[in-house]
Biopython code that builds the backbone (N, CA, C, O; Angstrom):
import numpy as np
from Bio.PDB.StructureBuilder import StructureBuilder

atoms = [
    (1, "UNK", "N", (100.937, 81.154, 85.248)),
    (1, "UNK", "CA", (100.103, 82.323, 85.011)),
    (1, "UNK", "C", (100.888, 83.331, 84.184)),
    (1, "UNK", "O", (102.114, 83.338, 84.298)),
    (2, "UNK", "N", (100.434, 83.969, 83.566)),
    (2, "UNK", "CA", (100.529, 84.592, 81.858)),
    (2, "UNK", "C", (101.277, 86.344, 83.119)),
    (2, "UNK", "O", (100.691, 86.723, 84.134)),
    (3, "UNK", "N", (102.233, 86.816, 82.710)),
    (3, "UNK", "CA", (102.103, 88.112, 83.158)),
    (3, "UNK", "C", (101.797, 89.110, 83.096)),
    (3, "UNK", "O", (101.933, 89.584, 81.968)),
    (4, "UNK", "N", (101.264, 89.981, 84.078)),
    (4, "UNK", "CA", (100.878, 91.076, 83.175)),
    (4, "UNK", "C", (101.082, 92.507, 83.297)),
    (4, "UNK", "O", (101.433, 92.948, 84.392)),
    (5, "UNK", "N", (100.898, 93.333, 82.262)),
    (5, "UNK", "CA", (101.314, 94.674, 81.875)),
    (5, "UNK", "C", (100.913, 95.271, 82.869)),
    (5, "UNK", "O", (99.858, 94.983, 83.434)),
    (6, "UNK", "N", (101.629, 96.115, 83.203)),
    (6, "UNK", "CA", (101.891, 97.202, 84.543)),
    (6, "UNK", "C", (101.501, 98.150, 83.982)),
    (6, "UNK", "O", (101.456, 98.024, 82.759)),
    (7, "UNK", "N", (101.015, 99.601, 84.605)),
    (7, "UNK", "CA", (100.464, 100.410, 84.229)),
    (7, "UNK", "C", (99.787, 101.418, 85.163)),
    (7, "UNK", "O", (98.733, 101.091, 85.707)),
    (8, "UNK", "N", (100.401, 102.788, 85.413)),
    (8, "UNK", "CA", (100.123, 103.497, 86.335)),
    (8, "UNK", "C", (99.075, 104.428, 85.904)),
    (8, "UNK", "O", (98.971, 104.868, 84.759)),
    (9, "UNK", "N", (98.323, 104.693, 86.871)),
    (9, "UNK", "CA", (97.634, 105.976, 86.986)),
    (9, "UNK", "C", (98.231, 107.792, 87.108)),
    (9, "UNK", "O", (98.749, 108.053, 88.194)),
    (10, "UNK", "N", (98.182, 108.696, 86.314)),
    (10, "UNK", "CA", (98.695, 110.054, 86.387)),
    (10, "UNK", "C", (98.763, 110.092, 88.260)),
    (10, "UNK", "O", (99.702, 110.658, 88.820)),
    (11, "UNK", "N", (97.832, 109.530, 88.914)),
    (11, "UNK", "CA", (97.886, 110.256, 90.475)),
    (11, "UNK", "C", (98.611, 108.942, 91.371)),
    (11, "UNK", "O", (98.576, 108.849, 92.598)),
    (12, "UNK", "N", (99.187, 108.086, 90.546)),
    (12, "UNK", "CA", (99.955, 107.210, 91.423)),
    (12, "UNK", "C", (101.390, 107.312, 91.114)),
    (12, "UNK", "O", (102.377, 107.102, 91.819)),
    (13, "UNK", "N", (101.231, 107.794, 89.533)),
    (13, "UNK", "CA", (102.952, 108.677, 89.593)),
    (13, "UNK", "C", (102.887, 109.824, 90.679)),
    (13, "UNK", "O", (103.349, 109.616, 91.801)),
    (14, "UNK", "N", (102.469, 110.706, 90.435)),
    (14, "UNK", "CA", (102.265, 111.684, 91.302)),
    (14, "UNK", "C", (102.341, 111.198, 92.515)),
    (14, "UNK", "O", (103.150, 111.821, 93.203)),
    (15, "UNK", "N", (101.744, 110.209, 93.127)),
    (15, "UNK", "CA", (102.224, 109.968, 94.694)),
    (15, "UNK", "C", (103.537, 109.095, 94.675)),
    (15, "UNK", "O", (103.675, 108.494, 95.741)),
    (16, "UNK", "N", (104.352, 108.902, 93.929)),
    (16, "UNK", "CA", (105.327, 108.331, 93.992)),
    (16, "UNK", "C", (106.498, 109.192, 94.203)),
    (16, "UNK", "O", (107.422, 108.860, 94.946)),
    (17, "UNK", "N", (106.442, 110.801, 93.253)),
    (17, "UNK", "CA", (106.724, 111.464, 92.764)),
    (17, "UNK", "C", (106.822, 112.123, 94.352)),
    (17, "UNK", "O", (108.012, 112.152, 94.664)),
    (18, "UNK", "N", (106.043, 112.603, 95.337)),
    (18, "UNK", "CA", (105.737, 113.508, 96.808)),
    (18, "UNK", "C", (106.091, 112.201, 97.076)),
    (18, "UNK", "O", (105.671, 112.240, 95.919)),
    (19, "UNK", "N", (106.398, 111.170, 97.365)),
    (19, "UNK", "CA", (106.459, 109.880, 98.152)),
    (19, "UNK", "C", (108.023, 110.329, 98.612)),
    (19, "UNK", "O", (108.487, 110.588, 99.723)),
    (20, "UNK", "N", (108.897, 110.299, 96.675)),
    (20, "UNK", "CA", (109.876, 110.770, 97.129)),
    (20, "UNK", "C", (110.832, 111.698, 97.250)),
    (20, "UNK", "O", (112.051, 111.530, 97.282)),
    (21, "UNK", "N", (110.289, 112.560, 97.308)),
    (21, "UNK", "CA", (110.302, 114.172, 97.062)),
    (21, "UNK", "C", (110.145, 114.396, 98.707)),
    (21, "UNK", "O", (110.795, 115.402, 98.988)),
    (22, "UNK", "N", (109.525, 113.834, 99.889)),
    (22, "UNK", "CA", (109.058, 113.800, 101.087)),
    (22, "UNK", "C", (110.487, 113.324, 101.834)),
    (22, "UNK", "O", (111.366, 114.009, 102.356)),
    (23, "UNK", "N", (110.377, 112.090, 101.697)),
    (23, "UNK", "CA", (111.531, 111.599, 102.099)),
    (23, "UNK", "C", (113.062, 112.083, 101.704)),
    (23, "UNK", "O", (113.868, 111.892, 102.614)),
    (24, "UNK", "N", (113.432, 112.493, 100.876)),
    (24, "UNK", "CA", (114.367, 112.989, 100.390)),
    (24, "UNK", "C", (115.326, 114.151, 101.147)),
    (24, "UNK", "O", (116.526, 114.335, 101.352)),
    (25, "UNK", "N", (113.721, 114.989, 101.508)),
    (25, "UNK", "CA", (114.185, 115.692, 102.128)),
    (25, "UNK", "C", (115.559, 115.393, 103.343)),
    (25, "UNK", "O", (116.539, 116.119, 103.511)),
    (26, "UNK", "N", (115.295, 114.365, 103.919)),
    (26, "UNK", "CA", (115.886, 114.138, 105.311)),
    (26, "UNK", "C", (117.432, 112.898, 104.600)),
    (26, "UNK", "O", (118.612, 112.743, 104.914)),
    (27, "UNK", "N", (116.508, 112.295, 103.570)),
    (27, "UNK", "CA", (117.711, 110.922, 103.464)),
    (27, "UNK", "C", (116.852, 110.577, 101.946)),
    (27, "UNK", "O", (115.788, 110.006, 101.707)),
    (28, "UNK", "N", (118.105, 111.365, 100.917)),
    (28, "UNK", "CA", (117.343, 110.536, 99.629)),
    (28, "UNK", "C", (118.287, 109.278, 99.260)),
    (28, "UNK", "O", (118.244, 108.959, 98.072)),
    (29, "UNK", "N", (119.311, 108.356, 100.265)),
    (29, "UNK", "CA", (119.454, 106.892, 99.993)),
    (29, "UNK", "C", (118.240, 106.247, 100.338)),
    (29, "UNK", "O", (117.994, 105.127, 99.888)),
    (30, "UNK", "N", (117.192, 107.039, 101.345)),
    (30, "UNK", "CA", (116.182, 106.189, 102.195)),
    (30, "UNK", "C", (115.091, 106.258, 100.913)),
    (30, "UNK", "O", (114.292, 105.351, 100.680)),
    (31, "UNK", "N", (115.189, 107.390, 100.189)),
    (31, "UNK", "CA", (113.919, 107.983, 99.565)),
    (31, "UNK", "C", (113.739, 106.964, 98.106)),
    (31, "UNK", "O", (112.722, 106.698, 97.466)),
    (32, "UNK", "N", (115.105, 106.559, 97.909)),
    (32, "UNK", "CA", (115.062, 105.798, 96.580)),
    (32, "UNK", "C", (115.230, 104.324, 97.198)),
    (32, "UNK", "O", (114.458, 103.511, 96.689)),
    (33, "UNK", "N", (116.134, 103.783, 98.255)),
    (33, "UNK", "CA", (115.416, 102.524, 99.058)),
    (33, "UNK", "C", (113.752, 102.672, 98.772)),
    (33, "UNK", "O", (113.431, 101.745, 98.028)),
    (34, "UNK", "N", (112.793, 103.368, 99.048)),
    (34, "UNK", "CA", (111.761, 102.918, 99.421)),
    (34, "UNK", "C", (110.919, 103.212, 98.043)),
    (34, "UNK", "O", (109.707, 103.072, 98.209)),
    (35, "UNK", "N", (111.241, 103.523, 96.954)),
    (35, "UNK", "CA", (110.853, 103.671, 95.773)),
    (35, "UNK", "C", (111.143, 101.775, 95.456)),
    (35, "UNK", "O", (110.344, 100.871, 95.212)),
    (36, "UNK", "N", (112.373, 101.788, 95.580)),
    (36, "UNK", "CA", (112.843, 99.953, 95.332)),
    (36, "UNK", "C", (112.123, 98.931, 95.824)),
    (36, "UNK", "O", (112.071, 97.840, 95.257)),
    (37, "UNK", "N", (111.395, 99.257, 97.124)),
    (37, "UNK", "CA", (111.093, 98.132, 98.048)),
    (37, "UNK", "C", (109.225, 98.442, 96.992)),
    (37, "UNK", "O", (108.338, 97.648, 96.677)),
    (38, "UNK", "N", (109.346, 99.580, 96.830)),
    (38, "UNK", "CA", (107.630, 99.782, 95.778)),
    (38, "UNK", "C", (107.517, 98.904, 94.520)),
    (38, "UNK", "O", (106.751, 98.018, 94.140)),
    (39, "UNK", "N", (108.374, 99.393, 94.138)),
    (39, "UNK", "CA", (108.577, 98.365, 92.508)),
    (39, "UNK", "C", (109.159, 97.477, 92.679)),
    (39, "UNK", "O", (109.335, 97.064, 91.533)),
    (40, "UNK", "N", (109.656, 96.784, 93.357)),
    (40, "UNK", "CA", (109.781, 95.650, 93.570)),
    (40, "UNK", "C", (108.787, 94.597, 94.084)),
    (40, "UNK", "O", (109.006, 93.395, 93.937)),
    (41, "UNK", "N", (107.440, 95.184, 94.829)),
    (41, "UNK", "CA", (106.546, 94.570, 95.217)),
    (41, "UNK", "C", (105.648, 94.538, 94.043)),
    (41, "UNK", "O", (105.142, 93.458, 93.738)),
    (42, "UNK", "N", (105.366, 95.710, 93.277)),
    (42, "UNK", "CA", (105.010, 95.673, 92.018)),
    (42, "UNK", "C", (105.282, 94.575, 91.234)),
    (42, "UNK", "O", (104.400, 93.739, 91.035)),
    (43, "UNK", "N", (106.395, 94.463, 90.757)),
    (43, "UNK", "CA", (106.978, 93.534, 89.939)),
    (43, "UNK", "C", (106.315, 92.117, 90.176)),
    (43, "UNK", "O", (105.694, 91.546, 89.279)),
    (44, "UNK", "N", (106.543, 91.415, 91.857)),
    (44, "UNK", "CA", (106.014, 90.345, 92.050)),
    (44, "UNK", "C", (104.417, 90.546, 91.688)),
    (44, "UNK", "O", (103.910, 89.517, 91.242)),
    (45, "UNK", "N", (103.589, 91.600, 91.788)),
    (45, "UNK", "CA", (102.519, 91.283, 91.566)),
    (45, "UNK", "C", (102.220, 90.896, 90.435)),
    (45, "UNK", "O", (101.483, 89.915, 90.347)),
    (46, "UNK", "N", (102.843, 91.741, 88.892)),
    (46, "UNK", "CA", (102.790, 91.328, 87.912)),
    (46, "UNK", "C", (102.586, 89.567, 87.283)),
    (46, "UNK", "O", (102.073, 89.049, 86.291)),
    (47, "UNK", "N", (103.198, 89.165, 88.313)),
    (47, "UNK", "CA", (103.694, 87.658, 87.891)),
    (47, "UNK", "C", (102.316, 86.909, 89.535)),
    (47, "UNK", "O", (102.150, 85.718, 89.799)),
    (48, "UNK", "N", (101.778, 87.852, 90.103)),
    (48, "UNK", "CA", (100.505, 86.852, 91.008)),
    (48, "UNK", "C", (100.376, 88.082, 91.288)),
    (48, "UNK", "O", (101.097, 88.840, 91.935)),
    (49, "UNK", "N", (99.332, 88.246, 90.716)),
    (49, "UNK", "CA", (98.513, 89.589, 91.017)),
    (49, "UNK", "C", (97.187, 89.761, 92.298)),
    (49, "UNK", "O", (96.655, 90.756, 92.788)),
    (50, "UNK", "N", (96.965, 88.016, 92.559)),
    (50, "UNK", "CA", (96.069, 87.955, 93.355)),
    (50, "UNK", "C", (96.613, 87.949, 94.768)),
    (50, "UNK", "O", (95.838, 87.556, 95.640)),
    (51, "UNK", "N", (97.744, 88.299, 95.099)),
    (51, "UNK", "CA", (98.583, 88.201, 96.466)),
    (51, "UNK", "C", (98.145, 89.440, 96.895)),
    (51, "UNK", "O", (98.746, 89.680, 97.942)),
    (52, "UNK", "N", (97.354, 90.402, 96.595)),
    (52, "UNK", "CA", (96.872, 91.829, 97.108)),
    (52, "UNK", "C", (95.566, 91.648, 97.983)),
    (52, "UNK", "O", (94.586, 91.397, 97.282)),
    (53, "UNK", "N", (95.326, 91.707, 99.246)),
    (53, "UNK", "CA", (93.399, 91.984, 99.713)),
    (53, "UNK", "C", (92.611, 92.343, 98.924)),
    (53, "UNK", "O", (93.214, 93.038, 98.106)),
    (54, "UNK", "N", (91.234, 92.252, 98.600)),
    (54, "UNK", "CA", (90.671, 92.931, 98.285)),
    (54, "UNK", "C", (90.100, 94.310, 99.371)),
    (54, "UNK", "O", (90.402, 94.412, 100.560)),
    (55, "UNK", "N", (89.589, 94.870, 98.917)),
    (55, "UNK", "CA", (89.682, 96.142, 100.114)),
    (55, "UNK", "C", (88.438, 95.884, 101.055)),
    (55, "UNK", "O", (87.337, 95.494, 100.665)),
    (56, "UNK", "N", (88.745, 96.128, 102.179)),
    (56, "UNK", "CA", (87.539, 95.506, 103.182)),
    (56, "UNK", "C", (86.641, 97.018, 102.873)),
    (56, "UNK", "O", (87.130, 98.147, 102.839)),
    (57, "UNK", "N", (85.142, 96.622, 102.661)),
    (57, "UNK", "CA", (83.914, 97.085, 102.362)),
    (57, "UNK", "C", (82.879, 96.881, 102.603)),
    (57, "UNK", "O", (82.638, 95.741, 102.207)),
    (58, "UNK", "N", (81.946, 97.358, 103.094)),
    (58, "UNK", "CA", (80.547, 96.890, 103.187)),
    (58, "UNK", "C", (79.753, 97.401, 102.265)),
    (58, "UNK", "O", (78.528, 97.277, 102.252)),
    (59, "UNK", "N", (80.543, 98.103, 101.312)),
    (59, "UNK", "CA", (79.539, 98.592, 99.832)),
    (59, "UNK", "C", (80.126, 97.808, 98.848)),
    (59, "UNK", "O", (81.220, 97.992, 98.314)),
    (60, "UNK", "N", (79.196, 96.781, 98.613)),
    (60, "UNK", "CA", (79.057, 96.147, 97.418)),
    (60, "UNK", "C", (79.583, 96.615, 96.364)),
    (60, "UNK", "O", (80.081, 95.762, 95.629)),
    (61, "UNK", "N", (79.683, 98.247, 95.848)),
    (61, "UNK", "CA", (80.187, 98.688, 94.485)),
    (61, "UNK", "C", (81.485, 98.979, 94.748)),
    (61, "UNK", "O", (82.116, 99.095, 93.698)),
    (62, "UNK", "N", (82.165, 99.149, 95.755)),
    (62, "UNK", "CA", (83.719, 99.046, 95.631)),
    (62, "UNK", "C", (84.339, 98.035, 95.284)),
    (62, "UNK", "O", (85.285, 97.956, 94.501)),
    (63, "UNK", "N", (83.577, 96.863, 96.126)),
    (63, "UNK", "CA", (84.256, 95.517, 95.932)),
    (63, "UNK", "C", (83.725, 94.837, 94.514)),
    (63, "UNK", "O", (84.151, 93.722, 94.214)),
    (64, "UNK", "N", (82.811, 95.508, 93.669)),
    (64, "UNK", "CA", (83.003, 95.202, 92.348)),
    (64, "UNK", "C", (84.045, 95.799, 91.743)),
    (64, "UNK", "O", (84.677, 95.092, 90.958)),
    (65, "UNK", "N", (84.444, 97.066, 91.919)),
    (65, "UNK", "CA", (85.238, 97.389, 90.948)),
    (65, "UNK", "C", (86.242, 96.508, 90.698)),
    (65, "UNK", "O", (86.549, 96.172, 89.554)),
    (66, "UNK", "N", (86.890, 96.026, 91.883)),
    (66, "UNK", "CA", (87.916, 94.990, 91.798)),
    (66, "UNK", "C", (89.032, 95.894, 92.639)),
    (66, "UNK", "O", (90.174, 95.438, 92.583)),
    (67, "UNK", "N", (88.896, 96.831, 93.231)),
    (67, "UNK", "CA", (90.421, 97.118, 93.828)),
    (67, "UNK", "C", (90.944, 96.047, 94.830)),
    (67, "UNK", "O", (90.272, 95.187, 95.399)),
    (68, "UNK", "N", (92.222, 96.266, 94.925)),
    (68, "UNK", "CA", (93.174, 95.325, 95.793)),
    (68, "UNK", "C", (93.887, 96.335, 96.361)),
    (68, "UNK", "O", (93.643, 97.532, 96.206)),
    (69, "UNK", "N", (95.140, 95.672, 97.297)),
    (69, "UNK", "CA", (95.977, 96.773, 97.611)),
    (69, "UNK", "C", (96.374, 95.936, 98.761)),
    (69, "UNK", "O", (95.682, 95.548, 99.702)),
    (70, "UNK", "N", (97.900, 95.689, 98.446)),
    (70, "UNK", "CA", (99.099, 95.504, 98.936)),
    (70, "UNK", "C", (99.577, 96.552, 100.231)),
    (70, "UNK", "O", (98.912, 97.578, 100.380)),
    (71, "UNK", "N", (100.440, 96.350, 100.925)),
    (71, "UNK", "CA", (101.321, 97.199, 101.875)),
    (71, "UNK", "C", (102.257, 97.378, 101.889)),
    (71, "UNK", "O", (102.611, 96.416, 102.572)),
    (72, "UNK", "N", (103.251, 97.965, 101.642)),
    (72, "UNK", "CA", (104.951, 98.784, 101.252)),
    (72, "UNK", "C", (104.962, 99.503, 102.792)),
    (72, "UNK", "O", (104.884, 100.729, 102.871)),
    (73, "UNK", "N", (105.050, 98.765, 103.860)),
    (73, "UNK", "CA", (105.238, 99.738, 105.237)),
    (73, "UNK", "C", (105.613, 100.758, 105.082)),
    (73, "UNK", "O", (106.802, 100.572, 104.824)),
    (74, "UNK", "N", (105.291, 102.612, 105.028)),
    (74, "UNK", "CA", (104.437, 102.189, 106.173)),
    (74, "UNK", "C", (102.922, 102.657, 104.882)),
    (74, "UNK", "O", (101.782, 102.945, 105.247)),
    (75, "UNK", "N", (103.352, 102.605, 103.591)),
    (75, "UNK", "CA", (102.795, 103.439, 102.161)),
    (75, "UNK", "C", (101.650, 101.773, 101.893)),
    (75, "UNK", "O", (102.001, 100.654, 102.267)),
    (76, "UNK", "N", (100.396, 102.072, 101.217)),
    (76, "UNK", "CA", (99.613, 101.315, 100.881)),
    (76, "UNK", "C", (99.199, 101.083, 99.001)),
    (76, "UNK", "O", (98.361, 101.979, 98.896)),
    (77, "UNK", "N", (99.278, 100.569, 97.846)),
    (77, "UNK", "CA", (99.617, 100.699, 97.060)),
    (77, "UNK", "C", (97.689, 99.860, 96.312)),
    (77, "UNK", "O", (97.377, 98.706, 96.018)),
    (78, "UNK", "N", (97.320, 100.481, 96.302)),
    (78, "UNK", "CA", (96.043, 100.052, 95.564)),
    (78, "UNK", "C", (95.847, 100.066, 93.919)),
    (78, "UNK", "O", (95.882, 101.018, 93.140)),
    (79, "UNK", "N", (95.637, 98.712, 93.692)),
    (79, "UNK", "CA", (95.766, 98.513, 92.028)),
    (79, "UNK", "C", (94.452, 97.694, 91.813)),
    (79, "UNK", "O", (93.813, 97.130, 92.701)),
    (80, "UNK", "N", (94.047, 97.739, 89.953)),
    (80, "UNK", "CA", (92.786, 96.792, 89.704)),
    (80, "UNK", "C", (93.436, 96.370, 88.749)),
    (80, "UNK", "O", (94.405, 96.817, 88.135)),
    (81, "UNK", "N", (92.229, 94.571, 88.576)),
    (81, "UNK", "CA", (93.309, 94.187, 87.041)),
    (81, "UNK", "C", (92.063, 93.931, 86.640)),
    (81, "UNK", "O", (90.933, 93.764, 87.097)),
    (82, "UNK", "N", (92.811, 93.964, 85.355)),
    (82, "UNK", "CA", (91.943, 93.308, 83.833)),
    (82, "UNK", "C", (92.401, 92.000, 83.379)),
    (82, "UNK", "O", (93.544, 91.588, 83.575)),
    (83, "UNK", "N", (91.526, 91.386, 82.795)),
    (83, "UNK", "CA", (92.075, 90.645, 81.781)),
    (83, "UNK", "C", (93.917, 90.263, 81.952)),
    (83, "UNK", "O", (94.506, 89.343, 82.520)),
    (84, "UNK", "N", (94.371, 91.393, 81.209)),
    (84, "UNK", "CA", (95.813, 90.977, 80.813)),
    (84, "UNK", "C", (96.460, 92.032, 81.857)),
    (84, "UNK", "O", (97.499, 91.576, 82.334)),
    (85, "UNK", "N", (96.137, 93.281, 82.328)),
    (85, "UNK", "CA", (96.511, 94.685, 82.680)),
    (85, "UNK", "C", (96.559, 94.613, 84.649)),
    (85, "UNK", "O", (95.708, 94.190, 85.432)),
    (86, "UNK", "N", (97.719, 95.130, 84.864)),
    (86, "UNK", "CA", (97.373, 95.598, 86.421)),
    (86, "UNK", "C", (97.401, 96.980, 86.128)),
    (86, "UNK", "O", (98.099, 97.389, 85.200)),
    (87, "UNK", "N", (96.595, 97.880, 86.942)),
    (87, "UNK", "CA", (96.705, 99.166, 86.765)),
    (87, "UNK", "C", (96.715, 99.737, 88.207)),
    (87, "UNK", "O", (95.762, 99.824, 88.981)),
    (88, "UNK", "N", (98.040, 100.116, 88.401)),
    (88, "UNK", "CA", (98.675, 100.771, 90.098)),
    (88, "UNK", "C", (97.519, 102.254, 89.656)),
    (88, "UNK", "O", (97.555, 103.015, 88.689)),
    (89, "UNK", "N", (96.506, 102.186, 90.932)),
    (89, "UNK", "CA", (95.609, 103.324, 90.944)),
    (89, "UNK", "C", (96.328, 104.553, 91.675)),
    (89, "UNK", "O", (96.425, 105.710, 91.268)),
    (90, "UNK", "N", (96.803, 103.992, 92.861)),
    (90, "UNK", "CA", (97.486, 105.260, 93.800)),
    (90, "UNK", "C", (98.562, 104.355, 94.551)),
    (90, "UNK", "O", (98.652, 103.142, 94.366)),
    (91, "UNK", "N", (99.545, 105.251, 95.614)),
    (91, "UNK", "CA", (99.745, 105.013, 96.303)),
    (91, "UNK", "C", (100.045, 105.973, 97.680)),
    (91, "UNK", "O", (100.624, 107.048, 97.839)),
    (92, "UNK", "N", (99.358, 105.034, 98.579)),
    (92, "UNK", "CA", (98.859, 106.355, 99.669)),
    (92, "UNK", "C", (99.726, 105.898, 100.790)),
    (92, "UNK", "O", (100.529, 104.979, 100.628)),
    (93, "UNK", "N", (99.556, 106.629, 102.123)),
    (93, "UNK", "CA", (100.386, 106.536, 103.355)),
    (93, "UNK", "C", (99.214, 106.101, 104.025)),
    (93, "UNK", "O", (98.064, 106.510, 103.868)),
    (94, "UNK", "N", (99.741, 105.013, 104.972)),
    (94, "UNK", "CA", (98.465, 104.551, 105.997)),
    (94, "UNK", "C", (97.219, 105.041, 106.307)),
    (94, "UNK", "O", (96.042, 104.737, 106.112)),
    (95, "UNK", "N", (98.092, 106.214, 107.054)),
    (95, "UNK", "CA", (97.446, 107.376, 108.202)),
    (95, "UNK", "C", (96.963, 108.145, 107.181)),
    (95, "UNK", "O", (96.368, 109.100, 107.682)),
    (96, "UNK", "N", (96.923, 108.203, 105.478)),
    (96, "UNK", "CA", (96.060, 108.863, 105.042)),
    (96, "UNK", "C", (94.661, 108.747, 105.106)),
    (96, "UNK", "O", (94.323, 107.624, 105.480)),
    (97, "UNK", "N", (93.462, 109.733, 104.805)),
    (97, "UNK", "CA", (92.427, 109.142, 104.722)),
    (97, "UNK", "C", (91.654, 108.417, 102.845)),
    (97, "UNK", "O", (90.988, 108.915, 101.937)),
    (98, "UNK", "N", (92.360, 106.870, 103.166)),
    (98, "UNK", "CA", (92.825, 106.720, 101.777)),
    (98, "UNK", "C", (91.414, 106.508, 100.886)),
    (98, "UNK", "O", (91.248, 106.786, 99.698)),
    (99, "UNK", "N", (90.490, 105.952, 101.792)),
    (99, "UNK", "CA", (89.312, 105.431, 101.128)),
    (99, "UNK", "C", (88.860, 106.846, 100.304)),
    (99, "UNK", "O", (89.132, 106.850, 99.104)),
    (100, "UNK", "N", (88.274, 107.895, 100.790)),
    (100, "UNK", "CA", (87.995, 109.411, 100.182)),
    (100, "UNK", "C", (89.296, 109.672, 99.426)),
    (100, "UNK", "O", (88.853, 110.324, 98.481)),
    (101, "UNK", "N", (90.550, 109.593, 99.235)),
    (101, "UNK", "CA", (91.386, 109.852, 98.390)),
    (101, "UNK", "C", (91.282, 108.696, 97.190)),
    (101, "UNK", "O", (91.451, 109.076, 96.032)),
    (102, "UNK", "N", (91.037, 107.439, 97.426)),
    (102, "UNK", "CA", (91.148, 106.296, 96.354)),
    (102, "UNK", "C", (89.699, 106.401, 95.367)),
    (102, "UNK", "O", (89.617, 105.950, 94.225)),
    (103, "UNK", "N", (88.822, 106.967, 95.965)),
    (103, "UNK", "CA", (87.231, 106.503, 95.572)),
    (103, "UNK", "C", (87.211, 108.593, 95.369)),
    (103, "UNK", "O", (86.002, 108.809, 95.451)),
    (104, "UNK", "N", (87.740, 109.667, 95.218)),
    (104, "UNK", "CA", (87.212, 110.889, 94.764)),
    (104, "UNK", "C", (87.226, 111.346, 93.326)),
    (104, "UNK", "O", (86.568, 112.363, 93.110)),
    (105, "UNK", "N", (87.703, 110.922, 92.534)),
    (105, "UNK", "CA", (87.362, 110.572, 91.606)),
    (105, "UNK", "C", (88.129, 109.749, 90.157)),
    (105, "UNK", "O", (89.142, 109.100, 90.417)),
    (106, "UNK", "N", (87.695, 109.776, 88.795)),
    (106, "UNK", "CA", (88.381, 108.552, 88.144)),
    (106, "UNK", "C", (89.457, 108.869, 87.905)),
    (106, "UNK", "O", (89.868, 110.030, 87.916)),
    (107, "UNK", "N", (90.372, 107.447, 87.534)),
    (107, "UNK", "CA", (91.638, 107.880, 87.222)),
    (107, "UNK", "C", (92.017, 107.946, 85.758)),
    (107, "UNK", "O", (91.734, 107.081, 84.929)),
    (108, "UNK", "N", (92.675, 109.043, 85.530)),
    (108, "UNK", "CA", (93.341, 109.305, 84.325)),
    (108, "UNK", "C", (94.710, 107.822, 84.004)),
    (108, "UNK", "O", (95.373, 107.250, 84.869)),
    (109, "UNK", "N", (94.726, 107.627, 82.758)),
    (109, "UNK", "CA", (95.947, 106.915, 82.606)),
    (109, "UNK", "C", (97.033, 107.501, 82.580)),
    (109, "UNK", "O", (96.892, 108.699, 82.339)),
    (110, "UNK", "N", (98.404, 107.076, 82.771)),
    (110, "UNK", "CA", (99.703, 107.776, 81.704)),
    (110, "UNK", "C", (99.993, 107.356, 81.014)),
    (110, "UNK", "O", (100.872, 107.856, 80.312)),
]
sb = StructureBuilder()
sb.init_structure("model")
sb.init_model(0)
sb.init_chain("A")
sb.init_seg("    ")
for serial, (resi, resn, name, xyz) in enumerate(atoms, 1):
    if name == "N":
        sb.init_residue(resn, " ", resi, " ")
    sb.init_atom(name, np.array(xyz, "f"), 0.0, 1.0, " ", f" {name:<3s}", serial, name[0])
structure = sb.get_structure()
């Protein structure tokens, strides 16, 4: 399988950005560990992109869009692909309320 181009969303830098800006506070060896253990799960997706869930739904138009989304304990990392493109939409914390944060509105590229 062909790999493919990675590609973030403005609000999934941004949660990467408070991801580790959060953690830091207390332990930034922990804060950039867990940036590593992110892009590193990234990376494998690039190369099997279909190793992500699709997102459990009972509305038909989410589960068209195509989101997926992986788990980075205890952070959740929701991406869609194209064709050739993965595009990391966000990445949220469990206990967020992620569905109203993932689905409020579109995402800008960077």
């Amino acid at each position: 399988m062909a790999n493919y181009k990675i590609r973030y969303t403005r609000d999934a830098v941004d949660d990467l950005d408070s991801i580790f800006d959060y953690i830091s506070e207390e332990n930034r060896a922990a804060a950039a560990h867990m940036l590593e253990r992110m892009e590193s799960s990234v990376l494998k997706l690039a190369d099997n992109p279909r190793i992500g869930s699709v997102l459990p739904t009972n509305d038909l138009s989410l589960i068209e869009t195509g989101y997926r989304r992986i788990v980075v304990k205890p952070y959740i990392i929701f991406y869609r692909l194209s064709k050739d493109e993965l595009l990391i939409a966000r990445v949220l914390h469990g206990r967020q309320d992620w569905m109203n944060l993932l689905f409020e509105k579109d995402f800008e590229d960077v």
